[in-house]
C-alpha positions in Angstrom: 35.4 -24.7 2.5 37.9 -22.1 1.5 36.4 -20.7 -1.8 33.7 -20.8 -4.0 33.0 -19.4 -7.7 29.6 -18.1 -8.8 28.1 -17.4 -12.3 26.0 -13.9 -12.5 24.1 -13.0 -15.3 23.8 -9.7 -17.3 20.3 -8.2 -17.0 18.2 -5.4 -18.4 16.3 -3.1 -16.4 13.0 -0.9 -16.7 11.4 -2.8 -19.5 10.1 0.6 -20.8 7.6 2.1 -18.0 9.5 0.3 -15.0 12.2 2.5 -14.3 14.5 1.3 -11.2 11.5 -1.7 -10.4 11.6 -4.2 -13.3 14.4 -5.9 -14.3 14.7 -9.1 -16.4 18.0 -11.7 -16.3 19.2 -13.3 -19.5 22.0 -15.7 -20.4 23.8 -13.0 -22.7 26.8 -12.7 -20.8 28.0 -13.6 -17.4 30.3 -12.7 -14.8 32.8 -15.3 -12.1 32.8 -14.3 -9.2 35.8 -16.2 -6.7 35.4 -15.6 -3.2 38.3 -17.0 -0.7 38.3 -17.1 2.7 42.3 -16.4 3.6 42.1 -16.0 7.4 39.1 -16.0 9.9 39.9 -14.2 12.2 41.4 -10.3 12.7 40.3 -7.3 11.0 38.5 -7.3 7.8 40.7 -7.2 4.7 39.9 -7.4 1.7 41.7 -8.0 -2.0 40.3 -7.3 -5.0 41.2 -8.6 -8.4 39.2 -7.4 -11.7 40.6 -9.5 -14.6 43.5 -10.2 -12.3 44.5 -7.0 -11.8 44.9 -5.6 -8.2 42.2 -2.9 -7.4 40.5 -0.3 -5.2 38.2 -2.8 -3.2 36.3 0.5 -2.3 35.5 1.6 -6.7 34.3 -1.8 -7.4 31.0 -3.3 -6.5 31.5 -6.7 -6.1 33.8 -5.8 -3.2 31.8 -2.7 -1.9 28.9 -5.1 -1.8 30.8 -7.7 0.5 32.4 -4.9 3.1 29.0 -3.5 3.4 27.7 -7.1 4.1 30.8 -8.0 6.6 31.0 -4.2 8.0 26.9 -4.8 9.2 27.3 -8.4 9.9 30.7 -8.3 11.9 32.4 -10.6 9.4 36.1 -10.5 10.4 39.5 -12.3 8.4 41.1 -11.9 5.0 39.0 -12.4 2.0 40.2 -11.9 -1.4 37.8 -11.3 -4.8 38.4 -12.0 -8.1 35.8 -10.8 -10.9 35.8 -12.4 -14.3 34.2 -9.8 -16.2 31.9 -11.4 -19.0 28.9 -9.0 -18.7 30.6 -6.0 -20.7 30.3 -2.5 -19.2 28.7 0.9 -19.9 26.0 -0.7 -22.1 22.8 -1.0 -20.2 23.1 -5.2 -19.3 23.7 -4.7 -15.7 27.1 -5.3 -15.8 28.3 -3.9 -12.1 25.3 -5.6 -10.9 26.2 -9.0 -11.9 29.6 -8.5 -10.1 27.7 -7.6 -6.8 25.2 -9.8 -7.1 27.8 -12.8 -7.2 29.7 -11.7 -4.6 27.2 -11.5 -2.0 25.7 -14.8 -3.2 29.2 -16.3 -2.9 29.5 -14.7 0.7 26.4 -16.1 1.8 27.5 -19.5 0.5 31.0 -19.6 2.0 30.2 -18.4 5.3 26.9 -20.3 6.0 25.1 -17.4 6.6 21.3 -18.3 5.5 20.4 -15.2 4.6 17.2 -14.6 2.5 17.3 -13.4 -1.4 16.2 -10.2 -0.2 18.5 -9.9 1.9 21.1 -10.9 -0.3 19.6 -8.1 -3.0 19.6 -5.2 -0.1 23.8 -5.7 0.3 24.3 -6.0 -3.8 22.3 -2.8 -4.0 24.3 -1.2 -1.6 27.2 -2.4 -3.9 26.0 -0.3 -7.0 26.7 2.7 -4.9 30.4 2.0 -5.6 29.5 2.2 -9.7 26.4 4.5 -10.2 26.9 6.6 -7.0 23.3 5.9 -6.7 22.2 2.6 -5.2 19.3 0.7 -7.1 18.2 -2.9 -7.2 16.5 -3.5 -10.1 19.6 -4.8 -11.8 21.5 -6.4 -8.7 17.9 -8.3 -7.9 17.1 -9.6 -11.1 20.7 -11.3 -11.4 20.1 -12.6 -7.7 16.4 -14.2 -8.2 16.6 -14.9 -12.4 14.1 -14.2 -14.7 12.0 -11.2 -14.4 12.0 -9.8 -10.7 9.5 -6.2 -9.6 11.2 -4.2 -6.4 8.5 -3.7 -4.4 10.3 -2.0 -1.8 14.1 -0.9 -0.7 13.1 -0.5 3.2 13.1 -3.1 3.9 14.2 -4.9 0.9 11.0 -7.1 -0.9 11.3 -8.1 -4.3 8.8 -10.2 -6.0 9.5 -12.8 -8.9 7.3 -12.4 -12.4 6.0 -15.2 -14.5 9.0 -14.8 -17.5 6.5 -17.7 -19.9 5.2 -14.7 -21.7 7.7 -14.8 -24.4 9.8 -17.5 -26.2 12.9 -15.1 -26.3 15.0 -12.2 -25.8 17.4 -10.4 -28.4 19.9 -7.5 -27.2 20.7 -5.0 -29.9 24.2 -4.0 -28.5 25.6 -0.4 -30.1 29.2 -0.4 -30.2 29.5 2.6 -28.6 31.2 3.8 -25.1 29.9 7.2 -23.4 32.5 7.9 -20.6 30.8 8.2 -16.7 27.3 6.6 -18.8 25.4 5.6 -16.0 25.5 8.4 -13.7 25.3 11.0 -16.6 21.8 8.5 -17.7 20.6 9.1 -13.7 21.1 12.8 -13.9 19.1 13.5 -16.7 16.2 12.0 -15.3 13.7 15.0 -14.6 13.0 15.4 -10.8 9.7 16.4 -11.5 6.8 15.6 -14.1 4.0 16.6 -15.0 0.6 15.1 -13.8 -0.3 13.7 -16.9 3.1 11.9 -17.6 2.6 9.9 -14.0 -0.8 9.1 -15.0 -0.3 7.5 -18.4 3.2 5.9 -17.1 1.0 4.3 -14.4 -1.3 2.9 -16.9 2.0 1.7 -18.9 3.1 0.0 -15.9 -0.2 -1.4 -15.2 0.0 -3.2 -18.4 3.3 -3.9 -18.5 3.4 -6.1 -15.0 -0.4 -7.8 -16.3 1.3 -9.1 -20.0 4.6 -10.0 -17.7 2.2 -12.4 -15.2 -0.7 -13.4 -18.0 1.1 -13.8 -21.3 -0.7 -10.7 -22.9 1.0 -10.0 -26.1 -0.7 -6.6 -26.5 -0.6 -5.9 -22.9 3.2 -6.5 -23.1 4.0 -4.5 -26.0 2.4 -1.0 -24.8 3.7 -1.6 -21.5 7.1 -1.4 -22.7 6.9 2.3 -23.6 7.7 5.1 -21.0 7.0 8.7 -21.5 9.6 10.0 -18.5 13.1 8.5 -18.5 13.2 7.0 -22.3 12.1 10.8 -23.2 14.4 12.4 -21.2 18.0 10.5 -22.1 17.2 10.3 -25.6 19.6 12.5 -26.7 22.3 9.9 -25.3 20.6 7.2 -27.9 18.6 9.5 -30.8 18.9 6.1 -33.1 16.7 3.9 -31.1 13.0 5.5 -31.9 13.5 3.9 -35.9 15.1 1.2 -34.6 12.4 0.4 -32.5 9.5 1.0 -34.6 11.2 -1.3 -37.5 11.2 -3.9 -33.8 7.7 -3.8 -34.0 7.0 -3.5 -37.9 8.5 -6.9 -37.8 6.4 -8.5 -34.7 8.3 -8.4 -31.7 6.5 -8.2 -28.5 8.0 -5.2 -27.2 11.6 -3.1 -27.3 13.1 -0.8 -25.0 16.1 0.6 -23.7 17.8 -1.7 -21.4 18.7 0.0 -18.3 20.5 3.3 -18.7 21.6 2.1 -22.4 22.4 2.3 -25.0 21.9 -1.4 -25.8 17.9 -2.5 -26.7 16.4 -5.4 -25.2 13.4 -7.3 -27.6 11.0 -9.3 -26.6 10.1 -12.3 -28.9 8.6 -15.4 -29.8 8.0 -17.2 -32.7 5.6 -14.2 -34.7 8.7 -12.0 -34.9 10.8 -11.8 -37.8 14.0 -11.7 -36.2 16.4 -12.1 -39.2 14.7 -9.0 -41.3 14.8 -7.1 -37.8 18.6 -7.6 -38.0 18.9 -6.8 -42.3 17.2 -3.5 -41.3 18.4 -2.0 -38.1 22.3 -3.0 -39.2 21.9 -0.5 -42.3 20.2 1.8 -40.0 22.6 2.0 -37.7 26.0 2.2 -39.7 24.1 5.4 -41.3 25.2 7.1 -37.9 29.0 5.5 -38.3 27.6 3.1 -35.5 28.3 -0.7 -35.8 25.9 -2.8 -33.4 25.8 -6.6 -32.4 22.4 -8.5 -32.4 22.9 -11.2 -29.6 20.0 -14.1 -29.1 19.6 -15.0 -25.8 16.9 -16.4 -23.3 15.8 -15.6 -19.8 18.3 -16.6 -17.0 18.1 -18.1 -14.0 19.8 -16.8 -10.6 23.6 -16.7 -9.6 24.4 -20.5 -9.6 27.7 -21.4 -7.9 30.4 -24.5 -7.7 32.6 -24.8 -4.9 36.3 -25.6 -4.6 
């Protein structure tokens, strides 16, 4: 075998209280990944293609991921990647992840080289560095397992998968807007230090958010997904999303929060939310701050799937 293709999903980290630990993967968008093997032997070389264009394998993480993978494993030839971006960037849906994820799922396919999904996780995290500048595997892991994954650890690399039954759908509310450098300016404004009383009530948020995730808990689910730390601190980046949250839960979804770094909204639902009067008022809401937003209907994902050639 000489190449294979994989399918990564978009994702949405944190879920409210669960920053850089919870992460859940939903068919919204998707990314193809092509990995070919050109030559097996020789030093490593690698091409990289985003939407066929020729580019710096070392500022693109589906092909940092792989040289970190071959550089520890002692893969040697010619590989070249192409990435088919689907999962759109800058928004919050784990779009660099999906590209890293894929590759090393791809890598681990073509080579034979049986490694575990955490293992697999560890090397897409590592890819992230190339995007954020800050390797995380919230994003990267979710894509890798499907459904709704909790990092347990980073060293070494254990990620555990969540019961996803707990609701009947997701819906991304997707603000048409672009903030240059988005996900490392989002990083930096996240406080270094907190105050006692924020990591107490943040652990109880937590607490209830990973109990509605693995027993159904409607209530449980819906405070869980607040967060008195990182929301707070970037809101400036996304002032809009308090109303358009609390008209969310006026109208019976589970829960709403930023998806990763933003600014795009992930919803939980099932069939007690009003979904079409969420979208009549947060549309109006929106364009009253010259923003125009897309409301996409999706449902949890599974992991990278792949197709050889």
């Amino acid at each position: 075998m000489k190449k294979i293709t994989a399918i990564s999903y978009s994702s949405s980290a944190n879920l409210g209280s669960g920053f850089d630990t919870l992460a859940l993967a939903h068919d919204a968008f998707h990314d193809k990944i092509t990995l070919r093997m050109q030559e097996n032997s020789g030093p490593l070389e690698i091409n990289m293609f985003h939407d066929g264009i020729q580019t710096d394998p070392l500022k693109n993480t589906a092909s940092y991921a792989f040289m970190k993978m071959a550089e520890d494993l002692d893969i040697k030839g010619k590989f070249s990647i192409s990435v088919e971006k689907g999962v759109p960037e800058g928004l919050g849906l784990g779009s660099s992840g999906a590209s890293a994820a894929g590759s090393v799922v791809a890598a681990n396919r073509l080579l034979d080289l049986g490694l575990s999904l955490d293992k697999l996780t560890h090397y897409a995290m590592l890819g992230e560095g190339a995007s954020s500048g800050s390797p995380h595997a919230d994003n990267v892991a979710a894509s890798i397992f499907g459904g709704v994954v909790f990092v347990k650890s980073t060293n070494p690399m254990k990620v555990l998968s969540l019961n996803s039954s707990s609701a009947n759908g997701v819906m991304l509310i997707i603000p048409k807007i672009k903030i240059h450098g988005k996900t490392k300016l989002a990083r930096s404004m996240v406080p270094e230090m907190v105050h006692m009383d924020n990591v107490i009530s943040n652990s109880r948020l937590m607490s209830m958010l990973v109990l509605g995730l693995t027993d159904g808990d409607r209530s449980l689910l819906r405070e869980g997904m607040n967060d008195n730390i990182v929301e707070t601190s970037r809101l400036s980046l996304f002032p809009f999303y308090p109303e358009v949250k609390d008209i969310c839960l006026q109208e019976n979804a589970i829960g709403a929060s930023i998806s990763g770094a933003g600014p795009s909204i992930i919803l939980l639902m099932d069939r007690e939310t009003n979904v079409e009067n969420i979208k009549l008022r947060v549309k109006p809401l929106m364009k009253e701050r010259g923003i125009d937003a897309d409301f996409v209907q999706c449902s949890i994902a599974r992991g990278v799937t792949m197709y050889e050639e």
